[in-house]
TIBALUM-762212 format. One record per atom (N, C-alpha, C): residue number from 1; atom name; residue in three letters; x, y negated, z. Coordinates in Angstrom, 2 decimals, m for minus. Example, Ala and Ser with C-alpha at 12.3 -4.5 7.8 and 13.67 -1.06 7.14 Angstrom:
! residues 2
<r><num>1</num><atome>N</atome><residu>ALA</residu><u>13.19</u><v>5.69</v><w>7.80</w></r>
<r><num>1</num><atome>CA</atome><residu>ALA</residu><u>12.30</u><v>4.50</v><w>7.80</w></r>
<r><num>1</num><atome>C</atome><residu>ALA</residu><u>13.20</u><v>3.30</v><w>7.80</w></r>
<r><num>2</num><atome>N</atome><residu>SER</residu><u>12.85</u><v>2.25</v><w>7.08</w></r>
<r><num>2</num><atome>CA</atome><residu>SER</residu><u>13.67</u><v>1.06</v><w>7.14</w></r>
<r><num>2</num><atome>C</atome><residu>SER</residu><u>12.90</u><v>m0.03</v><w>7.87</w></r>
! end
This chain:
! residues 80
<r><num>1</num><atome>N</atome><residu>UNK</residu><u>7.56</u><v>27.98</v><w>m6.59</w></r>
<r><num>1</num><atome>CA</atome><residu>UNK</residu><u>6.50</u><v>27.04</v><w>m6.29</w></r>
<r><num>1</num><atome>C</atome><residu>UNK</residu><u>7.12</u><v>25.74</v><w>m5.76</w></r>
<r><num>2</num><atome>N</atome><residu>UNK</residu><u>6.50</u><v>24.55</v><w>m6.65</w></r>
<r><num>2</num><atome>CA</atome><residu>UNK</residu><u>7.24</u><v>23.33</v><w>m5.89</w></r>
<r><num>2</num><atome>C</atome><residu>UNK</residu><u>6.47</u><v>23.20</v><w>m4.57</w></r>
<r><num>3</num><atome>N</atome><residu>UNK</residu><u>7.25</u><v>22.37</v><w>m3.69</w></r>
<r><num>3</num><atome>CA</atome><residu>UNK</residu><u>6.93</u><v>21.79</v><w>m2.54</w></r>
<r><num>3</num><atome>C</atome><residu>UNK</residu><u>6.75</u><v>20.21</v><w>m3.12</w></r>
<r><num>4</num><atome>N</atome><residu>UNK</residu><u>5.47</u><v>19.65</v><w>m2.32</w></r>
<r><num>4</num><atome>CA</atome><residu>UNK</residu><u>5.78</u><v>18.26</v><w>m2.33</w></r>
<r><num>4</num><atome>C</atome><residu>UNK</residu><u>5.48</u><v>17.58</v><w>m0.67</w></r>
<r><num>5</num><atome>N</atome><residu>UNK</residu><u>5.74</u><v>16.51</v><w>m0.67</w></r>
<r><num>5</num><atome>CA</atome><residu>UNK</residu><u>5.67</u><v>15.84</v><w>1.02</w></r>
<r><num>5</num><atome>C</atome><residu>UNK</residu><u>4.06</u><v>15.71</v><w>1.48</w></r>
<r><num>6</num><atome>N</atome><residu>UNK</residu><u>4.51</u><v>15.66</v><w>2.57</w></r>
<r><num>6</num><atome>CA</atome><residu>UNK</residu><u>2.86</u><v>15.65</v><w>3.35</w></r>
<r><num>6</num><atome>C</atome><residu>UNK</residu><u>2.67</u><v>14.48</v><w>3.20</w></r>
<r><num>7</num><atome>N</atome><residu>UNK</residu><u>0.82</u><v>14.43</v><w>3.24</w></r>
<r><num>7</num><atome>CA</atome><residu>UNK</residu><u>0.42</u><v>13.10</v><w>2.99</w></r>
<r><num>7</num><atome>C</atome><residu>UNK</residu><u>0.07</u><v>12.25</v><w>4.59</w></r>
<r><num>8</num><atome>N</atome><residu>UNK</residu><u>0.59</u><v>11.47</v><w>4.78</w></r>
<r><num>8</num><atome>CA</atome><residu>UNK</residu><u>1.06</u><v>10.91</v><w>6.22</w></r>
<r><num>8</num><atome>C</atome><residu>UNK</residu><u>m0.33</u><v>9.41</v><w>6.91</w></r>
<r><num>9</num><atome>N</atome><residu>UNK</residu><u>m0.83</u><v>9.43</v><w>5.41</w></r>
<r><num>9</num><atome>CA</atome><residu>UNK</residu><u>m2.30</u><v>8.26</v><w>5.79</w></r>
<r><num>9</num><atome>C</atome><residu>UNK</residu><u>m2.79</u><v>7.87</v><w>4.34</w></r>
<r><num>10</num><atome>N</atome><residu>UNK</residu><u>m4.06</u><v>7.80</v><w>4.05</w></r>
<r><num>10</num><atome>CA</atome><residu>UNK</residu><u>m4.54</u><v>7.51</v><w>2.55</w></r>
<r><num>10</num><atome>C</atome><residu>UNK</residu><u>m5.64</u><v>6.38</v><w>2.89</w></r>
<r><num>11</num><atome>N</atome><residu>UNK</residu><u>m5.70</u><v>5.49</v><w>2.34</w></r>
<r><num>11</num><atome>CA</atome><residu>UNK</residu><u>m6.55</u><v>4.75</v><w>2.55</w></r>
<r><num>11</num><atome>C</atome><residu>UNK</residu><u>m7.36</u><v>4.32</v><w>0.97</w></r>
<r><num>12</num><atome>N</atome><residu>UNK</residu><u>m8.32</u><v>4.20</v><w>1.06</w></r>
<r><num>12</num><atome>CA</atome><residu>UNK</residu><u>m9.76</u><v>3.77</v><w>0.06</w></r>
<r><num>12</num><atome>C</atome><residu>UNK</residu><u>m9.50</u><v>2.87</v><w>m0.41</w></r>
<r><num>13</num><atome>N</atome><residu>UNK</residu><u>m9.11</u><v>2.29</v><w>m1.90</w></r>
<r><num>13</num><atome>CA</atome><residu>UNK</residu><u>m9.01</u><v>1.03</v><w>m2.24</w></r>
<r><num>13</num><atome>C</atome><residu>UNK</residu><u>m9.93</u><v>0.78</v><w>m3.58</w></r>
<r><num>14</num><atome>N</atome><residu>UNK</residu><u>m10.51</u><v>m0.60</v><w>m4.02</w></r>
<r><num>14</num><atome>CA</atome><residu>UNK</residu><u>m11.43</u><v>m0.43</v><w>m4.89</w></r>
<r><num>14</num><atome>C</atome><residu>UNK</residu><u>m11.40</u><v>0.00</v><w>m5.98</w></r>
<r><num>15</num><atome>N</atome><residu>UNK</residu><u>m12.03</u><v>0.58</v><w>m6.81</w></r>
<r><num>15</num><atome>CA</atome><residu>UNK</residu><u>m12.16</u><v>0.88</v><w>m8.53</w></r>
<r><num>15</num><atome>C</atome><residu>UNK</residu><u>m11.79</u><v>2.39</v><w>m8.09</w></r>
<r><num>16</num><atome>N</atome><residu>UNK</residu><u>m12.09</u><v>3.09</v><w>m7.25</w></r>
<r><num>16</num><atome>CA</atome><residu>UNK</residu><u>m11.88</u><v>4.91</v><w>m7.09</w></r>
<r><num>16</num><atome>C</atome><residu>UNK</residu><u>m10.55</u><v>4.93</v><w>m6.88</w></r>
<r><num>17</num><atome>N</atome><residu>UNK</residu><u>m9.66</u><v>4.34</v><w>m6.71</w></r>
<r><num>17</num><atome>CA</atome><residu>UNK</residu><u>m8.79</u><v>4.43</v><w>m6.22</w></r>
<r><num>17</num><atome>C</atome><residu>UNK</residu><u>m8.04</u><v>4.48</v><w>m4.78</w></r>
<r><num>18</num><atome>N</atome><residu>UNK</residu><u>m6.77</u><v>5.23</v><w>m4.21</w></r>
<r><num>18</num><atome>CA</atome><residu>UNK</residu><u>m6.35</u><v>5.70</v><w>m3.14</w></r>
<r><num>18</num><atome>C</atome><residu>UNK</residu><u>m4.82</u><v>5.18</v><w>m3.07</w></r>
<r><num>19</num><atome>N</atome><residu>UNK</residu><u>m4.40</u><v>4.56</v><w>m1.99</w></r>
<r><num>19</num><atome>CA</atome><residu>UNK</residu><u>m3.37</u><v>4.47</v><w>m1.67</w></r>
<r><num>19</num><atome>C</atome><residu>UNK</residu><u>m3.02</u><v>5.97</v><w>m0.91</w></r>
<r><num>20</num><atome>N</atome><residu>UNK</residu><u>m1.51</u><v>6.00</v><w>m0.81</w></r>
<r><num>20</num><atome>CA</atome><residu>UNK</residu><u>m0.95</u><v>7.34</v><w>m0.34</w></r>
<r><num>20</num><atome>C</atome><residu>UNK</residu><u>0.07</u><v>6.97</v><w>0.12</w></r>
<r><num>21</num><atome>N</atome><residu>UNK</residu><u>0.14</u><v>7.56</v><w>1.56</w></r>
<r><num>21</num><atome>CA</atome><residu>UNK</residu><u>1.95</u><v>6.86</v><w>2.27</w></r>
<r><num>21</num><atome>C</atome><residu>UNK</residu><u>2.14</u><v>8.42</v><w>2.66</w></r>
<r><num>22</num><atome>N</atome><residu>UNK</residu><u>3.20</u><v>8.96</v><w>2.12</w></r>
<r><num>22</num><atome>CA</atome><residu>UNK</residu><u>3.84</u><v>9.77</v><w>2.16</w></r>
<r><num>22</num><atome>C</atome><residu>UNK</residu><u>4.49</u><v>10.01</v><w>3.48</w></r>
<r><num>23</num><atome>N</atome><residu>UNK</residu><u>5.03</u><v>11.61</v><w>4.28</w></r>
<r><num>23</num><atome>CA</atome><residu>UNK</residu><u>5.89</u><v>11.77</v><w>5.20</w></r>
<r><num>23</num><atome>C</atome><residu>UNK</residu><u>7.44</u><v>11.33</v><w>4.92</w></r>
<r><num>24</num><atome>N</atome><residu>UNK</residu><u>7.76</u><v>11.16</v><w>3.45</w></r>
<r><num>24</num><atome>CA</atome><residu>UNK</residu><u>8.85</u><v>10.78</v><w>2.76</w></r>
<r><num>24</num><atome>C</atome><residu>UNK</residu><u>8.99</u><v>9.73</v><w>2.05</w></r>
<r><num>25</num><atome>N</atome><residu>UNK</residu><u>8.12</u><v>8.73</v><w>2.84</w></r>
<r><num>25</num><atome>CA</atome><residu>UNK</residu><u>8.30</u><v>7.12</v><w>3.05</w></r>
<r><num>25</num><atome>C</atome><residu>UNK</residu><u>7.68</u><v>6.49</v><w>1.78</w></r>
<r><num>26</num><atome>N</atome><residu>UNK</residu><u>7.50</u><v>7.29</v><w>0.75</w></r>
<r><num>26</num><atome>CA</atome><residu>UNK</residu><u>6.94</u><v>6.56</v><w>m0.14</w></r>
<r><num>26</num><atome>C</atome><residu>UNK</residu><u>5.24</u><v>6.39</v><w>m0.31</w></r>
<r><num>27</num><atome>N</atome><residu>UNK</residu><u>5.29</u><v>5.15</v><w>m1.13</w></r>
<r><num>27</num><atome>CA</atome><residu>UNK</residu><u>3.83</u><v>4.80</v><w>m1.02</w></r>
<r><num>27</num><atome>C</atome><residu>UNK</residu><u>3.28</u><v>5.32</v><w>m2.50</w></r>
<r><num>28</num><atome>N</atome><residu>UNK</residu><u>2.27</u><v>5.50</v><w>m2.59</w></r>
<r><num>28</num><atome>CA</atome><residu>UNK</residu><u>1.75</u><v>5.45</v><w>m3.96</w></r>
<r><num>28</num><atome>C</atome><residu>UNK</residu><u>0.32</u><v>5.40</v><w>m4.15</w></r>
<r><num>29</num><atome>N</atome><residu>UNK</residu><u>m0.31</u><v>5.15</v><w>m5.36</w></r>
<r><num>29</num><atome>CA</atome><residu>UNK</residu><u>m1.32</u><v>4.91</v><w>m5.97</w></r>
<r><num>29</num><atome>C</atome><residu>UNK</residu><u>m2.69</u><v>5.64</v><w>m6.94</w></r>
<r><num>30</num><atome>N</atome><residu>UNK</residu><u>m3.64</u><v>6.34</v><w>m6.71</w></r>
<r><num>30</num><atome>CA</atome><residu>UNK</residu><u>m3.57</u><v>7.55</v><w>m7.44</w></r>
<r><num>30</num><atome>C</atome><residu>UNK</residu><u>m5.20</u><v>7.00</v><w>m7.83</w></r>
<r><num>31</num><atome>N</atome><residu>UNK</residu><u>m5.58</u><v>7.11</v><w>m9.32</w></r>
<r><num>31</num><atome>CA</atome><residu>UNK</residu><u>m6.56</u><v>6.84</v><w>m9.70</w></r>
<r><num>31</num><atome>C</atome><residu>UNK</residu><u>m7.87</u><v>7.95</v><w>m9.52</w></r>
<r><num>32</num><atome>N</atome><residu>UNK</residu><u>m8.40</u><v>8.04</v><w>m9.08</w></r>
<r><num>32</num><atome>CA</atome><residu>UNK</residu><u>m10.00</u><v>9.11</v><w>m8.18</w></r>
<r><num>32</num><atome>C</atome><residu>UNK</residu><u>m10.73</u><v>9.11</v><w>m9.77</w></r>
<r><num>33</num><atome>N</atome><residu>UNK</residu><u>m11.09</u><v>7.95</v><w>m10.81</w></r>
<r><num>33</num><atome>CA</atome><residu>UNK</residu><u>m11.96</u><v>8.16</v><w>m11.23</w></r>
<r><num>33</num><atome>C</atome><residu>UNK</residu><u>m12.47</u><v>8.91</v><w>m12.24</w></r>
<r><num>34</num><atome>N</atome><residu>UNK</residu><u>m11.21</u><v>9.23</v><w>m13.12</w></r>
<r><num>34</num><atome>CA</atome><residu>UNK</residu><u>m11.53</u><v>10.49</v><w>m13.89</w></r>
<r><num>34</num><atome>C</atome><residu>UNK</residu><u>m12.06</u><v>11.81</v><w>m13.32</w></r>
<r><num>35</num><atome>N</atome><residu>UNK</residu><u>m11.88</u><v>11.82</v><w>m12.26</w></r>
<r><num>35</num><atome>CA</atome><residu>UNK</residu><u>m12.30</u><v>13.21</v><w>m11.32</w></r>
<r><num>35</num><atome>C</atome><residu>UNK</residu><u>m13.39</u><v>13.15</v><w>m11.10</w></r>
<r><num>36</num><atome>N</atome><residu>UNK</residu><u>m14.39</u><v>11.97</v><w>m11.34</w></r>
<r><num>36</num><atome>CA</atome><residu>UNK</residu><u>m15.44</u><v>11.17</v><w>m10.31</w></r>
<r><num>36</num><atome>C</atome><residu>UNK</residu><u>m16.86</u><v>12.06</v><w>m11.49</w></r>
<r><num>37</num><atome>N</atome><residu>UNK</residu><u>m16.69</u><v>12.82</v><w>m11.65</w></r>
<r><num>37</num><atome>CA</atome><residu>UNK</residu><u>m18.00</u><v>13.50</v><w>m12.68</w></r>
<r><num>37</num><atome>C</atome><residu>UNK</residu><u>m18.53</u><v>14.99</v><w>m12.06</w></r>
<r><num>38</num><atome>N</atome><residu>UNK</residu><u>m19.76</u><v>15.17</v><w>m12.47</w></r>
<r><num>38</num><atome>CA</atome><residu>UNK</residu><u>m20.96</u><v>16.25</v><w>m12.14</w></r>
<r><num>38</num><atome>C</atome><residu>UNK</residu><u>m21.15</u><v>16.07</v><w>m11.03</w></r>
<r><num>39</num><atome>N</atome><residu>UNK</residu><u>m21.93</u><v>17.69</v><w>m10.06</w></r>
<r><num>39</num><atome>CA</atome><residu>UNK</residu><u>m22.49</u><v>17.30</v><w>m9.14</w></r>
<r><num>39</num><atome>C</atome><residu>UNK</residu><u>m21.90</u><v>16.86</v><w>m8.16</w></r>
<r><num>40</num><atome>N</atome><residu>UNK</residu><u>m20.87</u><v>17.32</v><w>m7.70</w></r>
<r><num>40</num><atome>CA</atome><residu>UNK</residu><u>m19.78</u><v>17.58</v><w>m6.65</w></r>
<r><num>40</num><atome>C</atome><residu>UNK</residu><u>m19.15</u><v>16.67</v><w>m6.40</w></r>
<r><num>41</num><atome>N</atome><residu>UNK</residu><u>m18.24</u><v>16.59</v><w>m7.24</w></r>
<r><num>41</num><atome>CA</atome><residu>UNK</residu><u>m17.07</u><v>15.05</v><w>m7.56</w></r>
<r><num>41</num><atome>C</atome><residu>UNK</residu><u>m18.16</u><v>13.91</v><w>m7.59</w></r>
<r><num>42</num><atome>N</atome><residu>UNK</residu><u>m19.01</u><v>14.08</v><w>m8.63</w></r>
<r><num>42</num><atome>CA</atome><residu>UNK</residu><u>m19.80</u><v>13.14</v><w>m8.45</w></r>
<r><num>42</num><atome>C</atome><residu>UNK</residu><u>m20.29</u><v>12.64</v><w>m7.34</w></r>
<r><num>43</num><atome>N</atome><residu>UNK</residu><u>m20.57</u><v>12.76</v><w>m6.39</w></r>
<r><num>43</num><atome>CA</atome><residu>UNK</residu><u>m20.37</u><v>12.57</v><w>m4.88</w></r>
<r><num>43</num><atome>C</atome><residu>UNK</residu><u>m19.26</u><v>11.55</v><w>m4.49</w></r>
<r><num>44</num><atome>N</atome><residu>UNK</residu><u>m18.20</u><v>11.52</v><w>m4.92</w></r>
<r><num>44</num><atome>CA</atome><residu>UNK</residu><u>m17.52</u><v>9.99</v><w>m4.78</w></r>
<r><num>44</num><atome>C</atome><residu>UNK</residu><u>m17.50</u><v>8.98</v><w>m5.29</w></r>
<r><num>45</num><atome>N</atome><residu>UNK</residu><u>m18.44</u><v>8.89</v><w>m6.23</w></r>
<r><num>45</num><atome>CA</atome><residu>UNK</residu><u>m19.16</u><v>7.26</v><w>m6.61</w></r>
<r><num>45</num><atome>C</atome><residu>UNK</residu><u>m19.95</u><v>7.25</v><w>m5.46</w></r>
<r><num>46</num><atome>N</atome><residu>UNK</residu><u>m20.31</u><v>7.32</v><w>m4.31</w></r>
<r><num>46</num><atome>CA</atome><residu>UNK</residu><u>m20.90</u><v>6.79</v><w>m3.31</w></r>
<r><num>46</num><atome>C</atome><residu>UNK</residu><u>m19.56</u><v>6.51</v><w>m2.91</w></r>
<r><num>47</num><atome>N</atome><residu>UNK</residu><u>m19.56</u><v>4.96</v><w>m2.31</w></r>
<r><num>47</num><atome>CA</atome><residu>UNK</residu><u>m18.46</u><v>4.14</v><w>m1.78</w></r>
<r><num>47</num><atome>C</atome><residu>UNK</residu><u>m18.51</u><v>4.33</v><w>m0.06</w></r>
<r><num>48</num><atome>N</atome><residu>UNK</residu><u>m19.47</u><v>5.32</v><w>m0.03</w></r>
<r><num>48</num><atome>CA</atome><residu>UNK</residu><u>m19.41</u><v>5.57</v><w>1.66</w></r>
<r><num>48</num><atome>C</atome><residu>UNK</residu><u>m18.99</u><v>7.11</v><w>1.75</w></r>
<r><num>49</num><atome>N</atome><residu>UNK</residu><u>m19.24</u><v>8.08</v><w>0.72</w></r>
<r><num>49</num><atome>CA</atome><residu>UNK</residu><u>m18.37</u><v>9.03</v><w>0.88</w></r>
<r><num>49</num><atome>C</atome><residu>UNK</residu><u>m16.92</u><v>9.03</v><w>0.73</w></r>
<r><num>50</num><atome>N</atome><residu>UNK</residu><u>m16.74</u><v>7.93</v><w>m0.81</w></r>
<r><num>50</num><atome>CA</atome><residu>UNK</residu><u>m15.12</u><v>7.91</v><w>m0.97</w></r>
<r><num>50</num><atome>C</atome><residu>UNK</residu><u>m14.67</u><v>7.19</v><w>0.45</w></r>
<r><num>51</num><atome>N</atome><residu>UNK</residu><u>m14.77</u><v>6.76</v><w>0.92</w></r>
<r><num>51</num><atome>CA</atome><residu>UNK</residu><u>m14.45</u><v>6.21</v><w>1.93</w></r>
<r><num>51</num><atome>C</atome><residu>UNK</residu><u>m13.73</u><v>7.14</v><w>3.30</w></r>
<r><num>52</num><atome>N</atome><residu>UNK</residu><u>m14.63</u><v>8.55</v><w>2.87</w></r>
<r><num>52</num><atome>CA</atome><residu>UNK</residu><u>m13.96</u><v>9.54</v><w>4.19</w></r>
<r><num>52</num><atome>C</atome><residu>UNK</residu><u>m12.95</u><v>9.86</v><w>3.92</w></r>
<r><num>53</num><atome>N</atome><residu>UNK</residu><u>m12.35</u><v>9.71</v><w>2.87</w></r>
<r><num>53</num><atome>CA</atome><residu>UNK</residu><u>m10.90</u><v>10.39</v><w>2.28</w></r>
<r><num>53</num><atome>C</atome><residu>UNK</residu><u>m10.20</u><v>10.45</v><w>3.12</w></r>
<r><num>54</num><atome>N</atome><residu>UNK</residu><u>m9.31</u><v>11.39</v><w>3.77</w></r>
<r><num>54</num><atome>CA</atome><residu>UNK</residu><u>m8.37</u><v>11.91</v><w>5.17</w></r>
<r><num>54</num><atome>C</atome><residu>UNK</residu><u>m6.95</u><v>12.70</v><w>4.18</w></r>
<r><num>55</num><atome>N</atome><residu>UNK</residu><u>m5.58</u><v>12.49</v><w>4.84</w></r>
<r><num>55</num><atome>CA</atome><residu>UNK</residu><u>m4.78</u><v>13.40</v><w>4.68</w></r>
<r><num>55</num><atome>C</atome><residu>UNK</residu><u>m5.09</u><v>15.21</v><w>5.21</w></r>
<r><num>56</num><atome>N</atome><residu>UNK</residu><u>m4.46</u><v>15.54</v><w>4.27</w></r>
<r><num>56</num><atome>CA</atome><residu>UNK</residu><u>m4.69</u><v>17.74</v><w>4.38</w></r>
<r><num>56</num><atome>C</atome><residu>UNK</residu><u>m3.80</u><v>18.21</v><w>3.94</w></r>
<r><num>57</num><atome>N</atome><residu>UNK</residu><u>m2.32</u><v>17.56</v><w>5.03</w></r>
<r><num>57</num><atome>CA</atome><residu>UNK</residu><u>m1.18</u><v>18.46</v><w>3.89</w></r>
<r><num>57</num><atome>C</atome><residu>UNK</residu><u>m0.69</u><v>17.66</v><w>3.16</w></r>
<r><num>58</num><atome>N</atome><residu>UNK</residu><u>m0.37</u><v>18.45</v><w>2.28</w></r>
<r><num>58</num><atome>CA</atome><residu>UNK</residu><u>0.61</u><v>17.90</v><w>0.85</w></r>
<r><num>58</num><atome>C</atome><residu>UNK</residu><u>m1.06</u><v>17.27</v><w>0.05</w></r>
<r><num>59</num><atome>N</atome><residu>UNK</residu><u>m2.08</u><v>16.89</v><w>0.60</w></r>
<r><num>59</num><atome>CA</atome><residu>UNK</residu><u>m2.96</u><v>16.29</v><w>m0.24</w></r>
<r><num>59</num><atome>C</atome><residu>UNK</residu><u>m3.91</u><v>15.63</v><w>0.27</w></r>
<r><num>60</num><atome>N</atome><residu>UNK</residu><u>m4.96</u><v>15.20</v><w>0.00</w></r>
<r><num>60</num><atome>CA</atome><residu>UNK</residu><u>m5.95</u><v>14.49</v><w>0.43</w></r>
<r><num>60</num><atome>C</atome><residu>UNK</residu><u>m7.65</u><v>15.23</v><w>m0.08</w></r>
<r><num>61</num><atome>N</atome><residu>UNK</residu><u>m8.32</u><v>14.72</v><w>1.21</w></r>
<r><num>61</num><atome>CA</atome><residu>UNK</residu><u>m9.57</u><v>15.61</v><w>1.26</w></r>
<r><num>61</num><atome>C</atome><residu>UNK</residu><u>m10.95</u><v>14.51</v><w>1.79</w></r>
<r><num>62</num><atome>N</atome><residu>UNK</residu><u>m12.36</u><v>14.94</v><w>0.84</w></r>
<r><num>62</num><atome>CA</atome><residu>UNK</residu><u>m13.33</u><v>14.18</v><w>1.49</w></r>
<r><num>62</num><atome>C</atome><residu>UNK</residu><u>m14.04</u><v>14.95</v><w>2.25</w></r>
<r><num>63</num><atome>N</atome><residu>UNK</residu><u>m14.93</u><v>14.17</v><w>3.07</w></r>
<r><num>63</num><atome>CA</atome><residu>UNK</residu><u>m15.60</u><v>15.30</v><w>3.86</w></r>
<r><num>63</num><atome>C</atome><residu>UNK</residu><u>m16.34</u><v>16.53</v><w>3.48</w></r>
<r><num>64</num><atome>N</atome><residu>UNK</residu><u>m16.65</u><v>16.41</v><w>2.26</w></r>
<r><num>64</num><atome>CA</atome><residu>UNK</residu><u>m17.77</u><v>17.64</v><w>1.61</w></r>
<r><num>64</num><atome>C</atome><residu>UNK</residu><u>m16.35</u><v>18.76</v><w>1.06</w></r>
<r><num>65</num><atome>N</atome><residu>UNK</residu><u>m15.05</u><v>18.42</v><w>1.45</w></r>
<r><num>65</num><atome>CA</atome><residu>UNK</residu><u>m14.23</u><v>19.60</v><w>0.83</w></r>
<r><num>65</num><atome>C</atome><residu>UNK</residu><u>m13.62</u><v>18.69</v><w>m0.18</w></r>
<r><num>66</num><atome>N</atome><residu>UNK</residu><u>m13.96</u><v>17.97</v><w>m1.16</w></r>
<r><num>66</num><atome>CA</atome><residu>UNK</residu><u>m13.71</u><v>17.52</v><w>m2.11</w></r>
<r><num>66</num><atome>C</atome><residu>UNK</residu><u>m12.16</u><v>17.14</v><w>m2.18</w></r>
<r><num>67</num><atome>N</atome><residu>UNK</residu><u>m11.08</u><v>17.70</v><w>m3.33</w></r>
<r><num>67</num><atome>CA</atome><residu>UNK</residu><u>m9.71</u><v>17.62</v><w>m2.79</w></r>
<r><num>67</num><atome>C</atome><residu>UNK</residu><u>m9.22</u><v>17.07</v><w>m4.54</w></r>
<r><num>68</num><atome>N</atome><residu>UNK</residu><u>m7.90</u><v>17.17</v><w>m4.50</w></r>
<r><num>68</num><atome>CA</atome><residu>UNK</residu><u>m7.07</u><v>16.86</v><w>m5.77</w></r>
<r><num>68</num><atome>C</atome><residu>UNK</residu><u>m5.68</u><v>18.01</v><w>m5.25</w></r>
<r><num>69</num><atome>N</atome><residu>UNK</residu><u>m5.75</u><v>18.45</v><w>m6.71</w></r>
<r><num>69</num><atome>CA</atome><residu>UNK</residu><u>m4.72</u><v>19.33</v><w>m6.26</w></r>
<r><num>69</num><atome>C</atome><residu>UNK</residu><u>m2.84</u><v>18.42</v><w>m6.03</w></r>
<r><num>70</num><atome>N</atome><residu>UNK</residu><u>m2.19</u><v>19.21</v><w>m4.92</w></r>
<r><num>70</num><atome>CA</atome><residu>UNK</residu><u>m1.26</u><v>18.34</v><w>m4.43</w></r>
<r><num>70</num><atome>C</atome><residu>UNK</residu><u>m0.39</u><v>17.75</v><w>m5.46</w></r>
<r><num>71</num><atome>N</atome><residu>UNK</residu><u>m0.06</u><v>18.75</v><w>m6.42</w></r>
<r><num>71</num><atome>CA</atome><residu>UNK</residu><u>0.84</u><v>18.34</v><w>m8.02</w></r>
<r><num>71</num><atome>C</atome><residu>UNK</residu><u>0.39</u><v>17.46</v><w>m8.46</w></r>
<r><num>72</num><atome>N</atome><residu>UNK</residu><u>m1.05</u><v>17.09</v><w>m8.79</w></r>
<r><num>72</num><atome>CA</atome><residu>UNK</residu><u>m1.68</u><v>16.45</v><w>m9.43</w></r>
<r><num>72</num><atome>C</atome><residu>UNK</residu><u>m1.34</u><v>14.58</v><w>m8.75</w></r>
<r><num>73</num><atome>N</atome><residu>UNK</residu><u>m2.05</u><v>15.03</v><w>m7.44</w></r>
<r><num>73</num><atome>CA</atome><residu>UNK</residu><u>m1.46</u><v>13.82</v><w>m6.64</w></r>
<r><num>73</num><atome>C</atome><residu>UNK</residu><u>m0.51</u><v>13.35</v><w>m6.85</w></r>
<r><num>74</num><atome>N</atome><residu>UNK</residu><u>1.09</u><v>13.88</v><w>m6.41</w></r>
<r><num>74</num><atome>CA</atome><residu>UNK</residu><u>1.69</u><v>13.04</v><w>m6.54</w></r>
<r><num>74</num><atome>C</atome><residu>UNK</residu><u>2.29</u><v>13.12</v><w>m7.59</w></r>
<r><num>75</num><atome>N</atome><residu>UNK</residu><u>2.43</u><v>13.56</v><w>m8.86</w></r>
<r><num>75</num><atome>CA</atome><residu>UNK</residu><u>2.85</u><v>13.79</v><w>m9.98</w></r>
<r><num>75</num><atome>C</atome><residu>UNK</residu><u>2.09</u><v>12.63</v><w>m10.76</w></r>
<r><num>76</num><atome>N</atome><residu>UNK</residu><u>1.04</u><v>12.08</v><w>m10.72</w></r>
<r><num>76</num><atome>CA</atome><residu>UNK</residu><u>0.11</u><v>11.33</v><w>m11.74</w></r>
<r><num>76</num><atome>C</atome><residu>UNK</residu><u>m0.11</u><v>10.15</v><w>m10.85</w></r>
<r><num>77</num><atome>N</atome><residu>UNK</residu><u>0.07</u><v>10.11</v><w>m9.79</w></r>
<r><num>77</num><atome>CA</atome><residu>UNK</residu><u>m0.19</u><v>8.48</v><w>m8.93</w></r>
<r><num>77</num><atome>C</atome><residu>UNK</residu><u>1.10</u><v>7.40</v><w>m9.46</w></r>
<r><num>78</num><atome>N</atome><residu>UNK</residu><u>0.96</u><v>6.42</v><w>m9.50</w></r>
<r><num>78</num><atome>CA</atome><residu>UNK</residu><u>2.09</u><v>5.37</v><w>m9.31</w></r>
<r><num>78</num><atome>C</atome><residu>UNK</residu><u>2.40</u><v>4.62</v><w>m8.29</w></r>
<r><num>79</num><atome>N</atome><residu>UNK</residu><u>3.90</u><v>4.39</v><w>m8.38</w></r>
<r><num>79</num><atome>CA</atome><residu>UNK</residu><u>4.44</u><v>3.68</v><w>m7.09</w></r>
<r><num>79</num><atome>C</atome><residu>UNK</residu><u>3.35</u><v>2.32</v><w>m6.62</w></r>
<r><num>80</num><atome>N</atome><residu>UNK</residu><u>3.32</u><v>2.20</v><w>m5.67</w></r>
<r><num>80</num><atome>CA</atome><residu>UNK</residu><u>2.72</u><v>1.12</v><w>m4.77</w></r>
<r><num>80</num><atome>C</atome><residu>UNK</residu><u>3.46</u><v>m0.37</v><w>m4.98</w></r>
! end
């Protein structure tokens, strides 16, 4: 099982997108909006839910649970 770095602060940026500063200094970029469909996910086209987005680990989490798996994260985001 890979390991990847903890996520150290994520912040909300526009168009469904997330900045990501890594415990291992790097920054990166990760697009939300393909994820952004049905009932659930759908829930982060409100710009006041995406907004709760918090580090959880090797990933990031909204308040209703709503996550991305950690591979996915940093495997598919781009550098900052």
């Amino acid at each position: 099982m890979l390991n990847f770095p903890n996520v150290k602060h994520v912040s909300p940026l526009p168009e469904q997108r997330i900045e990501i500063q890594y415990e291992n200094g790097e920054t990166k970029i990760f697009d939300v909006s393909p994820y952004i469909k049905g009932s659930w996910y759908g829930q982060l086209a409100n710009p006041d839910i995406f907004a709760t987005v918090h580090p959880a680990g090797d990933t990031v989490m909204w308040r209703d649970g709503q996550d991305i798996a950690p591979h996915e994260l940093y495997e598919l985001s781009t550098p900052a």
